[in-house]
mmCIF file of the N, C-alpha and C atoms, coordinates in Angstrom:
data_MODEL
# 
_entry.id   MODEL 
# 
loop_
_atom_site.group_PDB 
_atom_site.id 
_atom_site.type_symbol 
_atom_site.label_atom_id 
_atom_site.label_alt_id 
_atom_site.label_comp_id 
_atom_site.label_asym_id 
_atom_site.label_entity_id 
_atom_site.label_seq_id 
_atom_site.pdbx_PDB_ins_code 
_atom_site.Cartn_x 
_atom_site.Cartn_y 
_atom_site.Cartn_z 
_atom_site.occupancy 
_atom_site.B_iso_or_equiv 
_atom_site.pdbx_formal_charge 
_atom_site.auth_seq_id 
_atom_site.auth_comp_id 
_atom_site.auth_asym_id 
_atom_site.auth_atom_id 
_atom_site.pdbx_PDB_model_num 
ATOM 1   N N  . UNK A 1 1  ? -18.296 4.261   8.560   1.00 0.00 ? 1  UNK A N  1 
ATOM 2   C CA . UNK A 1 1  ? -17.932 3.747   7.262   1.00 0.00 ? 1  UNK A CA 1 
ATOM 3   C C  . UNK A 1 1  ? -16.658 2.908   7.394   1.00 0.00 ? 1  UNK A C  1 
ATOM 4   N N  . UNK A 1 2  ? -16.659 1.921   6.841   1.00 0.00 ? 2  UNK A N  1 
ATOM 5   C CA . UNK A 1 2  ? -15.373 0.936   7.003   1.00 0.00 ? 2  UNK A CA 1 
ATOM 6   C C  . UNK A 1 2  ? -14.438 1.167   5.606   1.00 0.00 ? 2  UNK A C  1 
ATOM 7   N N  . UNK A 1 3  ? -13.188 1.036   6.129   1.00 0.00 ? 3  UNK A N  1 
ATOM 8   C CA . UNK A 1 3  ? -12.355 1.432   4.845   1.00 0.00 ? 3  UNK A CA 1 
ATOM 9   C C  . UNK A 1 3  ? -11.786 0.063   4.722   1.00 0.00 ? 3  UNK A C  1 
ATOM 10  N N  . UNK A 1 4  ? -11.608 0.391   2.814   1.00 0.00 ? 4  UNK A N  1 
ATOM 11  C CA . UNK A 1 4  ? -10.971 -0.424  2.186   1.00 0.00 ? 4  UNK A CA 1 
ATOM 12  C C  . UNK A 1 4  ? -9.619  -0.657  1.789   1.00 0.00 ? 4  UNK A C  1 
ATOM 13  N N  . UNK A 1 5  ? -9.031  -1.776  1.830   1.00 0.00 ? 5  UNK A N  1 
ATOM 14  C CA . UNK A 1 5  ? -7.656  -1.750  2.180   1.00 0.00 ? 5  UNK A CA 1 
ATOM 15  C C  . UNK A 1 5  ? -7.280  -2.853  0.930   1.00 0.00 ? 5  UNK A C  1 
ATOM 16  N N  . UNK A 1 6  ? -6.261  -3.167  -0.074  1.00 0.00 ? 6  UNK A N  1 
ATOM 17  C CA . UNK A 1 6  ? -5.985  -3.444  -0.992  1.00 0.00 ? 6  UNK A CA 1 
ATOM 18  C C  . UNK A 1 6  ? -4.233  -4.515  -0.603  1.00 0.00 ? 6  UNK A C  1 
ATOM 19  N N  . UNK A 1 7  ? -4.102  -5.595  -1.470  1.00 0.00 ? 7  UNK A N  1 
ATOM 20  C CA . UNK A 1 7  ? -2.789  -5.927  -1.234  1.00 0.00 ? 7  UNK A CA 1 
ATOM 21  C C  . UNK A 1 7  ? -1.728  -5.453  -1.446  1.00 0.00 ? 7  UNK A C  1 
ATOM 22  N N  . UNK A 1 8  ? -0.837  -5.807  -0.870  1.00 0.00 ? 8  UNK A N  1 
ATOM 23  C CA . UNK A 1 8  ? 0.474   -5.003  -1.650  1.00 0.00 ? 8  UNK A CA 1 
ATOM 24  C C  . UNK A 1 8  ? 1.029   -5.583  -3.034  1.00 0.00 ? 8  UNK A C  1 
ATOM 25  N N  . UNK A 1 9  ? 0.536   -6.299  -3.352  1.00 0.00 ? 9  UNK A N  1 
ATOM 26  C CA . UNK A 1 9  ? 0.900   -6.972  -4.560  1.00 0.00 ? 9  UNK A CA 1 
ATOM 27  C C  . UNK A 1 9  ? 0.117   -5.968  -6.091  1.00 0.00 ? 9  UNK A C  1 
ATOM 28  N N  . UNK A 1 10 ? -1.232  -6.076  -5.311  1.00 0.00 ? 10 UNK A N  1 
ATOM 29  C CA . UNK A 1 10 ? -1.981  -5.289  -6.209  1.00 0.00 ? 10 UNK A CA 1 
ATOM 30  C C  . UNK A 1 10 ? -1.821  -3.674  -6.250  1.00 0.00 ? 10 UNK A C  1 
ATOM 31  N N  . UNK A 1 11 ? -1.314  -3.228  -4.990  1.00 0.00 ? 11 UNK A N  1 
ATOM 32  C CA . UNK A 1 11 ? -0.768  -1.982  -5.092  1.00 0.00 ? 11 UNK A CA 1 
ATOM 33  C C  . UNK A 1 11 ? 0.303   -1.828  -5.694  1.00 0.00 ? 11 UNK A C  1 
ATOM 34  N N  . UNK A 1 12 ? 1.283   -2.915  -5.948  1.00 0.00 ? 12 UNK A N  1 
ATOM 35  C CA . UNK A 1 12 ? 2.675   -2.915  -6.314  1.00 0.00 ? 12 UNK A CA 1 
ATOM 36  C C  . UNK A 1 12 ? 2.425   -3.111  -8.078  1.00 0.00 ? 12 UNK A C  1 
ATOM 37  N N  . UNK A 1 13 ? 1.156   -3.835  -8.614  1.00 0.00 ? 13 UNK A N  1 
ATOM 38  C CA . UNK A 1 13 ? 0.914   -4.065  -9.960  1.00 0.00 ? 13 UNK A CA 1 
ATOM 39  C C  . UNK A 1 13 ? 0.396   -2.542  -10.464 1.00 0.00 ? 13 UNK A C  1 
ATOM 40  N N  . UNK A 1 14 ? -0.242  -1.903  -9.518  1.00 0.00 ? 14 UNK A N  1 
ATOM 41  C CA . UNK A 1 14 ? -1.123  -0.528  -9.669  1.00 0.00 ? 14 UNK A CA 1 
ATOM 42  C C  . UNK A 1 14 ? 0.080   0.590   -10.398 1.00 0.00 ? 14 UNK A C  1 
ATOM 43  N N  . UNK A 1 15 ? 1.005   0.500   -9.501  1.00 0.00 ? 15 UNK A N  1 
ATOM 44  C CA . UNK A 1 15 ? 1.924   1.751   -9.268  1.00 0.00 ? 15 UNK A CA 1 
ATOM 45  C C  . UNK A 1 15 ? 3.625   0.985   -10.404 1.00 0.00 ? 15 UNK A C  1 
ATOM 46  N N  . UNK A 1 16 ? 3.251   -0.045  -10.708 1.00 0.00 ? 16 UNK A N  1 
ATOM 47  C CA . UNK A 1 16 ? 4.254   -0.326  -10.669 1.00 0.00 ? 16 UNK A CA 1 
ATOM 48  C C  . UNK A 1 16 ? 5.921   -0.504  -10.314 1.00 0.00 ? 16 UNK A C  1 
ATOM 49  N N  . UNK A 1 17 ? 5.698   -0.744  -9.088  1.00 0.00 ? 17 UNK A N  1 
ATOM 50  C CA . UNK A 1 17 ? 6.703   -0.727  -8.025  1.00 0.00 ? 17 UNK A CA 1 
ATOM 51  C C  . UNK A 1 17 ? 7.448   -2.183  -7.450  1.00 0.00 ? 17 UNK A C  1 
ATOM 52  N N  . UNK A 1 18 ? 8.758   -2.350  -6.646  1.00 0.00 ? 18 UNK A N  1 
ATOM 53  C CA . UNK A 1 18 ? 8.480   -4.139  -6.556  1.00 0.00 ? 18 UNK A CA 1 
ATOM 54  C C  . UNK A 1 18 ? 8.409   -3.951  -5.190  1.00 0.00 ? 18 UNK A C  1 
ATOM 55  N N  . UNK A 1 19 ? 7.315   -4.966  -4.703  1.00 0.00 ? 19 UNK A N  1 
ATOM 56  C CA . UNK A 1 19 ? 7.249   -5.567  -3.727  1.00 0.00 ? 19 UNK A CA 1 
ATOM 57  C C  . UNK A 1 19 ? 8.307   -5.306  -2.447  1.00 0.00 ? 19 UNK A C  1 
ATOM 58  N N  . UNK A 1 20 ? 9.534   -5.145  -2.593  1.00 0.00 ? 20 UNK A N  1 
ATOM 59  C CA . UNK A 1 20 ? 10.384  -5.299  -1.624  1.00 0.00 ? 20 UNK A CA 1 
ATOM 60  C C  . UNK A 1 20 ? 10.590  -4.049  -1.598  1.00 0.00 ? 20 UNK A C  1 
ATOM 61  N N  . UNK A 1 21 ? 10.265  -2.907  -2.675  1.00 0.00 ? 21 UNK A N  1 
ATOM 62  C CA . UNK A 1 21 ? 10.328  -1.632  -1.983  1.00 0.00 ? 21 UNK A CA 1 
ATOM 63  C C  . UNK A 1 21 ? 9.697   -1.023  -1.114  1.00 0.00 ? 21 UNK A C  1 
ATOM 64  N N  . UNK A 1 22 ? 7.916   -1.652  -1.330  1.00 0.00 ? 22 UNK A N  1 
ATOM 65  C CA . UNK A 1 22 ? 6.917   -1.348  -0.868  1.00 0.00 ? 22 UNK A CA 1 
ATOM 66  C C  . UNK A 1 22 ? 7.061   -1.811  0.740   1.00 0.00 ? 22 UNK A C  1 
ATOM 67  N N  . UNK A 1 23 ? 7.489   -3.318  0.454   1.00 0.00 ? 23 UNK A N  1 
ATOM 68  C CA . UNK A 1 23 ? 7.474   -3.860  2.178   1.00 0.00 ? 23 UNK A CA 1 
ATOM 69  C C  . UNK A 1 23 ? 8.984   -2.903  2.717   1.00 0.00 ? 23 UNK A C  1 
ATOM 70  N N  . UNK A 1 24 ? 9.537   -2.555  2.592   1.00 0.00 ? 24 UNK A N  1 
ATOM 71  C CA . UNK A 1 24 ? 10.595  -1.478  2.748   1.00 0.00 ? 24 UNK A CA 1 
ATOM 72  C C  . UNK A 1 24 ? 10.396  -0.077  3.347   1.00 0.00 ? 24 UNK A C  1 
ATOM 73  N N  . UNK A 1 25 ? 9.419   0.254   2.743   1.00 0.00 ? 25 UNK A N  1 
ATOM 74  C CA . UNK A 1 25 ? 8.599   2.064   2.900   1.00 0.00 ? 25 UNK A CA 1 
ATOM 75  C C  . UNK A 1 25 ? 7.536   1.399   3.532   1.00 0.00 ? 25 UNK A C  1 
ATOM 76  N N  . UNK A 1 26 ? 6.601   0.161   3.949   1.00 0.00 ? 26 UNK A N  1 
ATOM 77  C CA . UNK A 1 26 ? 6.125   0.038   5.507   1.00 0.00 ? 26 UNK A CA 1 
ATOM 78  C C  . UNK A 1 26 ? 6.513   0.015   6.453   1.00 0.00 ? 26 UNK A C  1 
ATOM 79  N N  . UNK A 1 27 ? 7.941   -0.972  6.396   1.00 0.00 ? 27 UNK A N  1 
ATOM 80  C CA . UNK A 1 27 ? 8.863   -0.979  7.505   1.00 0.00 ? 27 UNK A CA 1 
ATOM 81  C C  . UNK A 1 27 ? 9.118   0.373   8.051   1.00 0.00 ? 27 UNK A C  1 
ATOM 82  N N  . UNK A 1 28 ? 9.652   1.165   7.603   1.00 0.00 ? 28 UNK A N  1 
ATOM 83  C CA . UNK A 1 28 ? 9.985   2.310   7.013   1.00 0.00 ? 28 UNK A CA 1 
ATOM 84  C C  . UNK A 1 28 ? 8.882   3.634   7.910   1.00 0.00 ? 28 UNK A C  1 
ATOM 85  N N  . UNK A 1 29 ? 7.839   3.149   8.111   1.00 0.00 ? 29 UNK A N  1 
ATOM 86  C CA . UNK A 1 29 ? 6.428   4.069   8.366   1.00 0.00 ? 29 UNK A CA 1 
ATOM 87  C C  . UNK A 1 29 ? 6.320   5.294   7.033   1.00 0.00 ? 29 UNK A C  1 
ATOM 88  N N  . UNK A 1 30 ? 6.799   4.611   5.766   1.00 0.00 ? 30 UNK A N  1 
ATOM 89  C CA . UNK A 1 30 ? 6.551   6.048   4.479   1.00 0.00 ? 30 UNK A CA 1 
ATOM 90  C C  . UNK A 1 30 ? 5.427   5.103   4.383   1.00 0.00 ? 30 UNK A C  1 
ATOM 91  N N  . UNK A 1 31 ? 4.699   4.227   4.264   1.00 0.00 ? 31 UNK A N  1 
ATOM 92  C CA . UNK A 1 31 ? 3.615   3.891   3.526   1.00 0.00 ? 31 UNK A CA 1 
ATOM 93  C C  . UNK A 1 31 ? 2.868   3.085   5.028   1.00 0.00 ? 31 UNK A C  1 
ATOM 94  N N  . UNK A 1 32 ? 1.450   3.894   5.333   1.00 0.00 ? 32 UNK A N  1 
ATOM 95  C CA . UNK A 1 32 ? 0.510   3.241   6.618   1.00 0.00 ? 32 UNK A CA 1 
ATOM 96  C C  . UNK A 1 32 ? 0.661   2.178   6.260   1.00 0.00 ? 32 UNK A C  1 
ATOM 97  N N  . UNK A 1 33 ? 0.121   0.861   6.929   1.00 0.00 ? 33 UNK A N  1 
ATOM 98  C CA . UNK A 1 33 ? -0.295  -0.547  6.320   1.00 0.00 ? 33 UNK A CA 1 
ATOM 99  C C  . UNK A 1 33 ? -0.531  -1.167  7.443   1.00 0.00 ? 33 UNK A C  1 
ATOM 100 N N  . UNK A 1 34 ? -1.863  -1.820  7.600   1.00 0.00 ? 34 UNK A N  1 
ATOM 101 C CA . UNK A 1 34 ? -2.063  -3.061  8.331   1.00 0.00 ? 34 UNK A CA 1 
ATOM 102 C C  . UNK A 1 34 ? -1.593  -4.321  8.328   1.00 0.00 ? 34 UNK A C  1 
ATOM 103 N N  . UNK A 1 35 ? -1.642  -5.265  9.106   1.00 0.00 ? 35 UNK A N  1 
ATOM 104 C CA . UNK A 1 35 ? -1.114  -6.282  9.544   1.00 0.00 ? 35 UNK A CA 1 
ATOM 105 C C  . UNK A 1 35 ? -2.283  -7.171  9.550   1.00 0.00 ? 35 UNK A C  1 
ATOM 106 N N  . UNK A 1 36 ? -3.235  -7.828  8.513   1.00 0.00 ? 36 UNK A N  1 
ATOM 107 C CA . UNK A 1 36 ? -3.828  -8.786  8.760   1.00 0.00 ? 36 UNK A CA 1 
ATOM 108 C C  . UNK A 1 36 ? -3.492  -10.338 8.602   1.00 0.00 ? 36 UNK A C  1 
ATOM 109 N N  . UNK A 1 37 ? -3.575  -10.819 10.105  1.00 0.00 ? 37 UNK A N  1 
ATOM 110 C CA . UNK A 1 37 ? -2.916  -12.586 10.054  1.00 0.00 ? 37 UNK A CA 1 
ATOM 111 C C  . UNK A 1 37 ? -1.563  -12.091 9.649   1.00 0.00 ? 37 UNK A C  1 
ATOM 112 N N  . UNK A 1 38 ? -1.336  -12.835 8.300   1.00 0.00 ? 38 UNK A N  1 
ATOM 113 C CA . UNK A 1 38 ? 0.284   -12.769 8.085   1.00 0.00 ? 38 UNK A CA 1 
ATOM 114 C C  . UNK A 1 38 ? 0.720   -11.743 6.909   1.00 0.00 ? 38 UNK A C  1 
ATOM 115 N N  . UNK A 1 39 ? -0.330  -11.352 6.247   1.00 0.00 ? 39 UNK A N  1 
ATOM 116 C CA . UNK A 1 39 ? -0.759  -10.282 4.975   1.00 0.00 ? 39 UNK A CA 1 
ATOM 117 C C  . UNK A 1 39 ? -0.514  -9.209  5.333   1.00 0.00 ? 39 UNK A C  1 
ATOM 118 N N  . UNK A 1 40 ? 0.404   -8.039  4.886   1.00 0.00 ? 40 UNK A N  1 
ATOM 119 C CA . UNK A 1 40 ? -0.058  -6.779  4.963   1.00 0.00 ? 40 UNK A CA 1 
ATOM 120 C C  . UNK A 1 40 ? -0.912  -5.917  4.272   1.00 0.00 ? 40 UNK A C  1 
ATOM 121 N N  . UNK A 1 41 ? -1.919  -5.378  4.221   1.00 0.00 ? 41 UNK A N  1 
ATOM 122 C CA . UNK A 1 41 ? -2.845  -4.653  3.351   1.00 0.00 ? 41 UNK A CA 1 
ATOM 123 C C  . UNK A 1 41 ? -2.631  -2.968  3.873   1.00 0.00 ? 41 UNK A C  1 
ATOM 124 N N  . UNK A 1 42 ? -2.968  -1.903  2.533   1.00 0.00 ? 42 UNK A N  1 
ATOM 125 C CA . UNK A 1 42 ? -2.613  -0.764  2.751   1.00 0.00 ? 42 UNK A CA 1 
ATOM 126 C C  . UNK A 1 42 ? -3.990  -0.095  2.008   1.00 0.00 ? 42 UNK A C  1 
ATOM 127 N N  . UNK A 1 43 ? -4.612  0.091   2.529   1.00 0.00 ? 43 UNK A N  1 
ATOM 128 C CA . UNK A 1 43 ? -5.800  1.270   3.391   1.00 0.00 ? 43 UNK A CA 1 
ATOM 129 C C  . UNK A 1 43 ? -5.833  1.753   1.585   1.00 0.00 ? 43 UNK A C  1 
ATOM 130 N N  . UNK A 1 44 ? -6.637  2.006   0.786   1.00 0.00 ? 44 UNK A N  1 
ATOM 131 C CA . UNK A 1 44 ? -7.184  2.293   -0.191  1.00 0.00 ? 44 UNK A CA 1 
ATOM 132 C C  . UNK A 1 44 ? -7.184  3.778   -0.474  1.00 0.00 ? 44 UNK A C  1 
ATOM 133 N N  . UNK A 1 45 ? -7.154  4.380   0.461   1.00 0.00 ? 45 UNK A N  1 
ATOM 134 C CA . UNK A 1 45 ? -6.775  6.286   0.669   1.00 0.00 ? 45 UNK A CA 1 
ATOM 135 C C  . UNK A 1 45 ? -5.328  6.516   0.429   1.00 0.00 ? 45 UNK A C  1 
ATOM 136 N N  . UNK A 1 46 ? -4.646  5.622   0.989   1.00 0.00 ? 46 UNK A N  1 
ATOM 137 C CA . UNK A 1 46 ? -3.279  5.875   0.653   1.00 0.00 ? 46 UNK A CA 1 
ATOM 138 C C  . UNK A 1 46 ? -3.158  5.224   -1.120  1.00 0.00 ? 46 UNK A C  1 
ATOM 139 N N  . UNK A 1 47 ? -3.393  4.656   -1.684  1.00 0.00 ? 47 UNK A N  1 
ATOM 140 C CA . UNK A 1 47 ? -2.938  4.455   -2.873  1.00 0.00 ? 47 UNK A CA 1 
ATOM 141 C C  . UNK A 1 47 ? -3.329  5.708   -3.746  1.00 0.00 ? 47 UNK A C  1 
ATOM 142 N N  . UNK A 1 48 ? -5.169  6.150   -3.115  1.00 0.00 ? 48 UNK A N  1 
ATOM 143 C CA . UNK A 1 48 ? -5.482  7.177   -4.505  1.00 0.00 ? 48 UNK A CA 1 
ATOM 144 C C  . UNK A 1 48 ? -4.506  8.163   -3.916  1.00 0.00 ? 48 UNK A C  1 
ATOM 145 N N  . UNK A 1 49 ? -4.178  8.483   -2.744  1.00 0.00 ? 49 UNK A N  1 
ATOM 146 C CA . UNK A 1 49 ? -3.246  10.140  -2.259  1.00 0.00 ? 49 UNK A CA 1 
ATOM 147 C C  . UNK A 1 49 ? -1.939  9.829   -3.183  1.00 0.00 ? 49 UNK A C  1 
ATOM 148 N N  . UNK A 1 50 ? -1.359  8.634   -3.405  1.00 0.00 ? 50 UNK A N  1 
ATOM 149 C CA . UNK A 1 50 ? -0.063  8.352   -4.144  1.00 0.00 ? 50 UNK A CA 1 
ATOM 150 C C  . UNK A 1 50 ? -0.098  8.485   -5.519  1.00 0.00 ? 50 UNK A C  1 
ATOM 151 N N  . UNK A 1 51 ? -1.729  7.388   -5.858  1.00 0.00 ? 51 UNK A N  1 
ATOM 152 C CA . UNK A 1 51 ? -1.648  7.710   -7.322  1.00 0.00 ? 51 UNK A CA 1 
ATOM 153 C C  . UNK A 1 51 ? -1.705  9.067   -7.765  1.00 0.00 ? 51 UNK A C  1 
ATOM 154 N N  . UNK A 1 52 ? -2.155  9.802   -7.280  1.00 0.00 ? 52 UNK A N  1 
ATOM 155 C CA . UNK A 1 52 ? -2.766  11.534  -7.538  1.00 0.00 ? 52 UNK A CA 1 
ATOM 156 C C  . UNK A 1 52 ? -1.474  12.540  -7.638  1.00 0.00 ? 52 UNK A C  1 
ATOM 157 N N  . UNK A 1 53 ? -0.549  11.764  -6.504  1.00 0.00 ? 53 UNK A N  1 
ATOM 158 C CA . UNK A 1 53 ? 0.487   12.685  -6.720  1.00 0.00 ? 53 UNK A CA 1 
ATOM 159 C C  . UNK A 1 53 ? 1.458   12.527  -8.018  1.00 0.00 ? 53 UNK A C  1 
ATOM 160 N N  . UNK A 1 54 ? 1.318   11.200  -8.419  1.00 0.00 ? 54 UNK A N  1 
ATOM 161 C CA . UNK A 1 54 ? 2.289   10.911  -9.846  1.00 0.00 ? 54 UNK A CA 1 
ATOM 162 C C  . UNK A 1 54 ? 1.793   11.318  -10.755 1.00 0.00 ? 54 UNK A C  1 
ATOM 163 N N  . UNK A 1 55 ? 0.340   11.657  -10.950 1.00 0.00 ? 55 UNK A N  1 
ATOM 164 C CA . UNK A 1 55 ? -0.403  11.948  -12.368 1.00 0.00 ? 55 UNK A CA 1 
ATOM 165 C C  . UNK A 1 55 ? 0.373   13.592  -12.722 1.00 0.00 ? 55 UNK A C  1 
# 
């Protein structure tokens, strides 16, 4: 099964968070995230494990 991976922009609109925190907590290794081309994208498991914990 191939997983789905989301932008950080759209994760950052999701959670409402900014951008430079997010690229911060990748740097960081608090948040997994791939490296596609010049984009980072973050794995779709990690947003619902995050969203789940704020509800």
């Amino acid at each position: 099964m191939e997983e789905s991976y989301m932008t950080v922009r759209t994760f950052c609109d999701r959670l409402q968070v900014s951008q430079s925190t997010v690229y911060r907590m990748i740097k960081s290794g608090m948040i997994p995230a791939v490296k596609f081309g010049r984009y980072w994208k973050i794995p779709l498991r990690v947003f619902e494990q995050i969203a789940a914990r704020r509800l």
